[in-house]
C-alpha positions as CSV (number, residue, x, y, z in Angstrom):
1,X,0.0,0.0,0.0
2,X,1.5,3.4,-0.6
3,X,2.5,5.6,2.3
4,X,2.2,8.9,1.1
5,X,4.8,11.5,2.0
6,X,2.3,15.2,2.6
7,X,3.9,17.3,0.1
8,X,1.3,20.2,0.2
9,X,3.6,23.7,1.5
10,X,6.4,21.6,1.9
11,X,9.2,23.1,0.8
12,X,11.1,21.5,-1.5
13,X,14.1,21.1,-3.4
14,X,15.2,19.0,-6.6
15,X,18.5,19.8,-7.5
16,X,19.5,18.9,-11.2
17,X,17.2,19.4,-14.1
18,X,17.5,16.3,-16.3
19,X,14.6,13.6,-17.6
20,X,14.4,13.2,-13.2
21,X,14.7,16.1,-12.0
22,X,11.8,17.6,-14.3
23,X,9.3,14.6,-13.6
24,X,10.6,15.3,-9.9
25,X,9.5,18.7,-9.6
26,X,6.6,18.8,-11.4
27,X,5.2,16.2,-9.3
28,X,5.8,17.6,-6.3
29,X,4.3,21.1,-7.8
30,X,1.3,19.4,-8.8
31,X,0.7,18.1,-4.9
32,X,1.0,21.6,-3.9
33,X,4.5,21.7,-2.7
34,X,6.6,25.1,-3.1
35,X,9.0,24.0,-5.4
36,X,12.8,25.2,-6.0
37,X,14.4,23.3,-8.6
38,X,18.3,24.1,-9.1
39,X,21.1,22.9,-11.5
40,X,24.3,24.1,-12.3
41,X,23.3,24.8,-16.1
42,X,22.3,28.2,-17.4
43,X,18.8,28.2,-18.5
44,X,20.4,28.0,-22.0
45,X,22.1,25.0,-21.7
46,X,18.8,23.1,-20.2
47,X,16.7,24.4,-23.0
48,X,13.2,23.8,-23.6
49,X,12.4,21.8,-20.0
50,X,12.5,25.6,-18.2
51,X,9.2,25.9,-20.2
52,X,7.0,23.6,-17.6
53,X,8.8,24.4,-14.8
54,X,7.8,28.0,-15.5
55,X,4.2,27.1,-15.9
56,X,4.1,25.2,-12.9
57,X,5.7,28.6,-10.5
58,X,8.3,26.3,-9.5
59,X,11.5,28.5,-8.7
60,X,14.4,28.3,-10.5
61,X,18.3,28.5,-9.5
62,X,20.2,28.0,-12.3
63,X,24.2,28.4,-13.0
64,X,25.0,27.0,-9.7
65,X,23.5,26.3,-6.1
66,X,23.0,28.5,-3.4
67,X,23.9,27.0,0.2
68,X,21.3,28.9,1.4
69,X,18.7,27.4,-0.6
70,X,19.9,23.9,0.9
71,X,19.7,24.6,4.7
72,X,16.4,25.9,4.5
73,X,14.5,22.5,3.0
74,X,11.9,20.1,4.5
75,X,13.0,18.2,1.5
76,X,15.4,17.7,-0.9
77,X,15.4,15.1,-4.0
78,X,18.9,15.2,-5.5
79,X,19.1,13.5,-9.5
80,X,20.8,10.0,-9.5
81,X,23.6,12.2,-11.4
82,X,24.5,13.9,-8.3
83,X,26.7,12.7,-5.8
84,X,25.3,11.8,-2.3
85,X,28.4,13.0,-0.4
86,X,28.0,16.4,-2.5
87,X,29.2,19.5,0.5
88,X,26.0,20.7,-0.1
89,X,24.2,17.8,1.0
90,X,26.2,16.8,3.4
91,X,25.8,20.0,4.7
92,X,22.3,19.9,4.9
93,X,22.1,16.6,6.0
94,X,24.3,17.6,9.0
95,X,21.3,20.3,9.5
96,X,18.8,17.5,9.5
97,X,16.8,18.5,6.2
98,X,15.6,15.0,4.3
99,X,17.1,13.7,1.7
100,X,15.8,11.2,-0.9
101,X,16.2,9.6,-4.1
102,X,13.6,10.1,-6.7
103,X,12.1,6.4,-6.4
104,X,11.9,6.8,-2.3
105,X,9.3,9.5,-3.1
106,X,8.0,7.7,-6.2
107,X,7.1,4.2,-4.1
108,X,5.5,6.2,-1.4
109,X,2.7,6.9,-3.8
110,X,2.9,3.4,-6.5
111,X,0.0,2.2,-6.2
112,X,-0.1,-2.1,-7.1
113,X,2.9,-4.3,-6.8
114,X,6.8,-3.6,-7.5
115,X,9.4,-5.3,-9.1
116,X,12.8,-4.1,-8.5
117,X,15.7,-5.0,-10.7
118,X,19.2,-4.3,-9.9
119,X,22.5,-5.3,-10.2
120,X,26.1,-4.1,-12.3
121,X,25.1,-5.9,-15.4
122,X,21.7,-6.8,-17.3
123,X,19.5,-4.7,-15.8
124,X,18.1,-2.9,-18.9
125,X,17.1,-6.3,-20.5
126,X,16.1,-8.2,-17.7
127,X,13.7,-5.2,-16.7
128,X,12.5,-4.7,-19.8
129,X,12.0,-8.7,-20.6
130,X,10.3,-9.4,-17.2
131,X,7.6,-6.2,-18.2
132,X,7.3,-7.8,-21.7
133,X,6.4,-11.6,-20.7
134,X,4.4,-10.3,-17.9
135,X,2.2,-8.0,-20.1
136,X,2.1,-10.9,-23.1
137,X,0.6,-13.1,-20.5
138,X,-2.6,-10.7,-19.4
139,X,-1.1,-8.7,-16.3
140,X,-1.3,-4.6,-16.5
141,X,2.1,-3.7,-16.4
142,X,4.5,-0.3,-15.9
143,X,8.0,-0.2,-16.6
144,X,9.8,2.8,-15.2
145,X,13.3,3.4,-13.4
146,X,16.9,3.7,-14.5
147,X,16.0,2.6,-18.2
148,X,15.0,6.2,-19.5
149,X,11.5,6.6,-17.8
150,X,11.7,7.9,-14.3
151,X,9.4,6.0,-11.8
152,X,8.1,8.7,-10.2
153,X,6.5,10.2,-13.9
154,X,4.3,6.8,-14.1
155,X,2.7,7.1,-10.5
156,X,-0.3,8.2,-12.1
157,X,-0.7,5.4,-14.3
158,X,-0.5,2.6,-11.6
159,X,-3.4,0.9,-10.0
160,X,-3.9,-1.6,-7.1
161,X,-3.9,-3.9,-10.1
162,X,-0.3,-2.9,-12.0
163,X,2.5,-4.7,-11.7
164,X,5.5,-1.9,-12.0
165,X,8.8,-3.1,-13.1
166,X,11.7,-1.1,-12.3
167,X,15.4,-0.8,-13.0
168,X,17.3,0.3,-10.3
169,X,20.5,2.0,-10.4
170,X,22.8,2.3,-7.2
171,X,22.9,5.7,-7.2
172,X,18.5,6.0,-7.2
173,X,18.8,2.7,-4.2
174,X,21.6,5.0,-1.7
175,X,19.2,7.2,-0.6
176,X,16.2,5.6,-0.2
177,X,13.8,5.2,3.3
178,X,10.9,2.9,3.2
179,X,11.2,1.7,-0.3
180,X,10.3,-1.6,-1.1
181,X,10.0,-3.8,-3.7
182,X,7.4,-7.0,-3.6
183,X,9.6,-8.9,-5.4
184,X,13.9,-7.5,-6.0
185,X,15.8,-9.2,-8.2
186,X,20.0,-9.2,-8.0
187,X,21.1,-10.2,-11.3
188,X,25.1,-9.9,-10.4
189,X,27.8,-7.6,-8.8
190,X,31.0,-6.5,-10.3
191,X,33.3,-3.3,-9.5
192,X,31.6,-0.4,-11.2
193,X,31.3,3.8,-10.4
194,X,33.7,3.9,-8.4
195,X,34.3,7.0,-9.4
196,X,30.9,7.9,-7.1
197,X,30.7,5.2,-4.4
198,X,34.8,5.1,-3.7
199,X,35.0,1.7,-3.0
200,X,34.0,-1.5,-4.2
201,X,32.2,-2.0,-0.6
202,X,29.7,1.1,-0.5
203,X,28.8,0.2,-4.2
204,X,28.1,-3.4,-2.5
205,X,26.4,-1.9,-0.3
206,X,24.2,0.9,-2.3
207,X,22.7,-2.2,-3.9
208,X,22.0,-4.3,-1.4
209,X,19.7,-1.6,-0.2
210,X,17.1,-3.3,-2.8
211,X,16.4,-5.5,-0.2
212,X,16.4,-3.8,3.4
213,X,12.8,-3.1,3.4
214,X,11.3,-6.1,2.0
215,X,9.1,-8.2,4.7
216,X,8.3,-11.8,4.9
217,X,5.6,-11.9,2.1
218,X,8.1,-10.3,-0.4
219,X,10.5,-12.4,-2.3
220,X,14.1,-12.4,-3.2
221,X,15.9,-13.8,-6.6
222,X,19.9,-13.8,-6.5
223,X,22.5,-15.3,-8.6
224,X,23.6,-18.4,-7.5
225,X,26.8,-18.5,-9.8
226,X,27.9,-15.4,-8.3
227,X,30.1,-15.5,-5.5
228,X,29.9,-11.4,-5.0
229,X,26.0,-11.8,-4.9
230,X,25.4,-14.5,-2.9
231,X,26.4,-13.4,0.6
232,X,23.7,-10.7,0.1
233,X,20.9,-12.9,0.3
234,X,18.4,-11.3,2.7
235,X,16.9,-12.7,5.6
236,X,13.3,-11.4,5.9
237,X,11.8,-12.0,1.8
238,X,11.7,-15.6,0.7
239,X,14.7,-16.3,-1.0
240,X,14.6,-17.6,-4.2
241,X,17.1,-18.1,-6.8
242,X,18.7,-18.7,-10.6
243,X,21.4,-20.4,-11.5
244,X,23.1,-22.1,-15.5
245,X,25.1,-24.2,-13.7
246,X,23.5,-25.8,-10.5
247,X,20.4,-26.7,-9.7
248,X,19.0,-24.3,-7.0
249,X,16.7,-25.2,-4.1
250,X,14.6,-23.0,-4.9
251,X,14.5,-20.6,-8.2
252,X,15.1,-20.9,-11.9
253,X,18.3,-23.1,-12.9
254,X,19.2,-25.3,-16.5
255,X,18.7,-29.3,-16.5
256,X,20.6,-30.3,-19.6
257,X,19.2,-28.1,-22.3
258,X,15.6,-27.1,-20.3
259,X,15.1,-24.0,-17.8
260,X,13.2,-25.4,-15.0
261,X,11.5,-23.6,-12.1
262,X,11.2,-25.7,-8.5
263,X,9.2,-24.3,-5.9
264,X,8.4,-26.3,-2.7
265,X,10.3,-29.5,-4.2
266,X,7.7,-29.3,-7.4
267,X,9.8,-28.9,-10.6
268,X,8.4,-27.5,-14.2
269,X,9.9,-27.2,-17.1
270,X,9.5,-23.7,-18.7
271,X,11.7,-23.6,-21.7
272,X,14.2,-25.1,-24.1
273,X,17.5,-23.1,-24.3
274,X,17.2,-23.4,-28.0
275,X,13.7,-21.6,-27.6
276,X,16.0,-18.2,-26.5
277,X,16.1,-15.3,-28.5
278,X,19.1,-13.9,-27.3
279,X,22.7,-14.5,-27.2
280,X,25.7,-15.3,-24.6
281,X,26.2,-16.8,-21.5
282,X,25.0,-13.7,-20.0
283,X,21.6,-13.4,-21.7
284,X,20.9,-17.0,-20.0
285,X,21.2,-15.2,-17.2
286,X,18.9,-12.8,-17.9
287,X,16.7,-15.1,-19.1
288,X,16.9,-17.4,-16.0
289,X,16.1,-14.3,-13.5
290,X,13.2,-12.8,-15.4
291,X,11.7,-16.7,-15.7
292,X,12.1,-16.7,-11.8
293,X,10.6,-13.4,-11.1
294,X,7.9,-13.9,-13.4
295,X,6.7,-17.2,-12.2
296,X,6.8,-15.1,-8.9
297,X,4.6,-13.0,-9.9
298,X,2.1,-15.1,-11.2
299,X,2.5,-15.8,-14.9
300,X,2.4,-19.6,-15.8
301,X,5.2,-21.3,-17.6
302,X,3.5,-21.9,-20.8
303,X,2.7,-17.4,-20.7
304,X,6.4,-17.0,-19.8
305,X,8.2,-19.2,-22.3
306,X,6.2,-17.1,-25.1
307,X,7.1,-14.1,-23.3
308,X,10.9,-15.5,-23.9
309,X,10.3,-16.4,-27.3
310,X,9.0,-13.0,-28.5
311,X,11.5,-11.0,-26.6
312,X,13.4,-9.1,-29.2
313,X,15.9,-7.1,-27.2
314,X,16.6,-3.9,-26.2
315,X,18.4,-0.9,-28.0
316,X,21.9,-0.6,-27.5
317,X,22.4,-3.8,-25.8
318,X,24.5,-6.0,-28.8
319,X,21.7,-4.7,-30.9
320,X,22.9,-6.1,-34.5
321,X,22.5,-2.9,-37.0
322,X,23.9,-3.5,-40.1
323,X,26.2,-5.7,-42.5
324,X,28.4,-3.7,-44.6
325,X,31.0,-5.2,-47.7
326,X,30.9,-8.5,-45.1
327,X,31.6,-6.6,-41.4
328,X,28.5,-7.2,-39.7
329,X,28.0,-4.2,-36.6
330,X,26.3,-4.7,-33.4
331,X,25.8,-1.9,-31.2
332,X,26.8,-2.7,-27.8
333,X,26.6,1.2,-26.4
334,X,24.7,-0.2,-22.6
335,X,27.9,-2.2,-22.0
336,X,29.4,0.8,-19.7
337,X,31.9,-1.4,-17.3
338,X,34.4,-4.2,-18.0
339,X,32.5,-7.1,-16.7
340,X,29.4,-6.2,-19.7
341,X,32.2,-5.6,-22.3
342,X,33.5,-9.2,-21.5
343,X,30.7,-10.5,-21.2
344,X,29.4,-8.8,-24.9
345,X,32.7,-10.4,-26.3
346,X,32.0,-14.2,-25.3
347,X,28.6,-13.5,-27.5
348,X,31.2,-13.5,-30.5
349,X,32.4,-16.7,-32.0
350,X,34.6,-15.3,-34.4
351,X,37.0,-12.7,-35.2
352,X,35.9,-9.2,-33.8
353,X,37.0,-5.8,-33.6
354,X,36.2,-3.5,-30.6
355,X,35.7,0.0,-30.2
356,X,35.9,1.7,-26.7
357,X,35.6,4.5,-25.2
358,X,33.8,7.0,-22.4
359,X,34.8,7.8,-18.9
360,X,36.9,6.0,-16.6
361,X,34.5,5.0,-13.4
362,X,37.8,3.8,-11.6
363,X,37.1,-0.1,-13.1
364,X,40.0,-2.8,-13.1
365,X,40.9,-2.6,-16.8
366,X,43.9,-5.3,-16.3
367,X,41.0,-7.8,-16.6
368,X,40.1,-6.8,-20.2
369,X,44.1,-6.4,-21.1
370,X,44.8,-10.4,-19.9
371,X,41.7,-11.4,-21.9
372,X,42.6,-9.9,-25.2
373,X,46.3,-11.0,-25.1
374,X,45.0,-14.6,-25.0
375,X,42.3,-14.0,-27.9
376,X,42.9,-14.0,-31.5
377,X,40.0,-12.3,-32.0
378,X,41.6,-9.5,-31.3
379,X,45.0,-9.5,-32.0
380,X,46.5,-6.8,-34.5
381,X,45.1,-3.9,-33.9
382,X,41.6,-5.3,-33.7
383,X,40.7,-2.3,-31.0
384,X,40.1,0.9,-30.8
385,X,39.5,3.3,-28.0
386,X,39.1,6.8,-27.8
387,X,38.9,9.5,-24.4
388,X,39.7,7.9,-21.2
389,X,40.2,4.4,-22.0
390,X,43.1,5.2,-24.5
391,X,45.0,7.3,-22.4
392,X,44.8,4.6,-19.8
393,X,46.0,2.1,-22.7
394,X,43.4,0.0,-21.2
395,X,41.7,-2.4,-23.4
396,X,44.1,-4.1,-25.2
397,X,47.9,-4.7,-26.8
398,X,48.1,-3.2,-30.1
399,X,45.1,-0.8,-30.3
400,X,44.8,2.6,-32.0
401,X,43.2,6.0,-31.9
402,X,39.8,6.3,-32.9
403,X,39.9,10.0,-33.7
404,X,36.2,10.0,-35.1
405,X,33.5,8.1,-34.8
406,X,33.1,8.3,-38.5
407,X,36.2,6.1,-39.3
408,X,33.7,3.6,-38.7
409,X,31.8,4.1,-42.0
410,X,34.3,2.5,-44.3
411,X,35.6,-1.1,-43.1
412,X,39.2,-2.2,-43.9
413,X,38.9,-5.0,-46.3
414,X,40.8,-7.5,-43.5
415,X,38.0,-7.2,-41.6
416,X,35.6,-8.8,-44.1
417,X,33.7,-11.8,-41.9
418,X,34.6,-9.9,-38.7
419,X,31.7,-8.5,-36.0
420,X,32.4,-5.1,-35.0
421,X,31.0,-4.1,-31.5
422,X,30.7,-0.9,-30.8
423,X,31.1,-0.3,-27.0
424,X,31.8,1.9,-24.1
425,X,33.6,-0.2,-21.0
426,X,33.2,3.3,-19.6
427,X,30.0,5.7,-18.9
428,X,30.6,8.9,-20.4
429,X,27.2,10.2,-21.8
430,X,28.3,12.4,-24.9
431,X,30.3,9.5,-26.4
432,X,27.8,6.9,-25.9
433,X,25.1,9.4,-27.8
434,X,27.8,9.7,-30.7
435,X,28.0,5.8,-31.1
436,X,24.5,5.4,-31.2
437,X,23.9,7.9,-33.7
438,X,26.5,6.4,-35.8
439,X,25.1,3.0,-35.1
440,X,21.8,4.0,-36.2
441,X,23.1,5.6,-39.4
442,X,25.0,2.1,-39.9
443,X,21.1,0.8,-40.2
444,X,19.8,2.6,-42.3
């Protein structure tokens, strides 16, 4: 049931004015809160999201914050972009003014039952695939979070009879209250922004949070092939879990070439692995955690396995775009840490060539190096990198500048019969939008 936080002449304060902060504010405007909304960006630079704000008498600070402005809150909502150890927070904080994520004041009014996904990899397609099978099989679904759609802009559309599915990012789960999930799914842990969390530990820790509200009648699903994951198990939800190489007491695991759920010592088959849409070791996984949370929540196994079947994917996520003179490209923009990038690579048989690029979060990019000296794949010169990851000389032996983007357009003739994947291993925004624009030109 939702447990409504009293917004009306609170006052309140959302500090950055992206996709978030704008849902954010507008919310709490519409619920008769006196709204400041402040970003570090001239009005210029946000561009045409001013325009509600304006309509809605929220306040503005723009071009930097005002300490001021913080110490004088009932509540503040910071965007997941902003750090929760920012002075100004902490500063406030130290003054006793509340402090929440977006999805701590989202849950308090979500109506219907939640499904919370987190985890360092996967999230984006086993969100989206778990919303997918459980719509195909009748249920009224919402899918909202970390994958582009902020949860607190969908409040309105949820009922005591949705089923909201949510991807969770540990920067929207570290500063969260009472939220809670009816069923929170783990799909993995591996070291990533730690450039925001600092250490390995507190990023642990940021997701774990997923579970610390979660009661008896709420359930659990955890990778069972994860050593980093399982120690996190809760102790209050029923534990459940998923596993492609052990069969699980409980949970979704694979028996010869069948997924197969067991619940109370009762096992059914769902699936045949050769019935999967998607590719890699990891997409099993995905596969395996959205079959457990969906049998969860209700859907039979006959509803779920055509709710695998008819899974297409999700953008950016090795999304195959084009073949050109024989190089067939797959953009692979969502892998934004090591572990995905690996993990994107063991899709590929064959010969491949990797482009990377974006910020360095403070990952372990020795990993990646060892790997590629011991694959053929992508030995001489099959990598580029560009920004952060080159200067590092991070990926791999052998790699070369990509100056441009564009270089991409023409193929060398040795790499006829070769997939390119176009990647990150890093996070930064403005080079992830290049490569998808590219990508999608590639298509067309």
């Amino acid at each position: 049931m939702p447990n409504p936080f009293e917004l009306r002449g609170k006052r309140v304060l959302v500090v950055g004015l992206a996709r978030t902060g704008v849902a954010t504010a507008l919310f709490c405007a519409a619920r008769g809160a006196h709204v400041t909304a402040t970003d570090a960006r001239t009005e210029n630079e946000i561009g045409e999201a001013i325009a509600p704000l304006r309509t809605a008498s929220i306040s503005l600070e723009l071009g930097g914050h005002r300490e001021n402005t913080f110490l004088e809150e009932d509540l503040i909502i910071p965007s997941p972009g902003v750090p929760a150890d920012a002075p100004l927070l902490q500063a406030a904080r130290a003054k006793g003014v509340t402090i929440w994520s977006e999805v701590e004041l989202a849950g308090r009014y979500l109506h219907g039952r939640l499904i919370g996904v987190t985890g360092s990899n996967g999230k984006t397609t086993t969100t989206s695939m778990i919303e997918h099978i459980l719509k195909n099989a009748g249920f009224s679904t919402i899918l909202a979070g970390n994958i582009g759609i902020p949860l607190i802009g969908r409040v309105e559309q949820s009922s005591d009879n949705t089923i909201t599915v949510a991807e969770l990012s540990s920067f929207q789960l570290e500063l969260i209250d009472t939220f809670r999930p009816n069923i929170s799914v783990f799909l993995n842990l591996t070291s990533d922004h730690l450039d925001r969390h600092h250490t390995l530990e507190e990023y642990r820790r940021a997701k774990a949070r997923v579970f610390e509200n979660q009661t008896e009648a709420d359930f659990a699903v955890l990778n069972a092939d994860d050593p980093a994951t399982t120690p996190l198990a809760p102790a209050k939800p029923r534990v459940y879990w998923f596993s492609r190489k052990q069969r699980v007491a409980q949970g979704a695991f694979v028996r010869e070439n069948e997924i197969v759920f067991r619940h109370d010592g009762e096992e059914k088959v769902v699936l045949n692995l050769q019935e999967i849409p998607l590719a890699g070791a990891h997409n099993l996984e995905n596969v395996l955690a959205a079959v457990a949370a969906t049998r969860l929540a209700g859907a039979e196994p006959s509803a779920i396995a055509n709710g695998v079947r008819s899974f297409a994917g999700v953008e950016h996520r090795l999304e195959f775009v084009a073949e050109v003179r024989g190089v067939r490209y797959y953009n692979d923009s969502k892998a934004t840490n090591v572990d995905a990038t690996l993990k994107a690579l063991d899709a590929f048989p064959g010969r491949i060539l990797i482009v990377l690029g974006g910020k360095d979060k403070g990952s372990d990019y020795r990993q990646r190096s060892y790997r590629a000296r011991r694959d053929d794949r992508t030995r001489g010169g099959n990598c580029l990198a560009r920004g952060a990851l080159r200067r590092r000389g991070a990926p791999c032996p052998g790699m070369r500048q990509l100056r441009s983007v564009s270089e991409l357009r023409t193929p060398r003739p040795r790499f006829q019969g070769t997939g390119v994947s176009i990647g990150t291993a890093g996070g930064e925004y403005k080079f992830r939008k290049r490569v998808r624009k590219r990508a999608e030109t590639l298509g067309k």
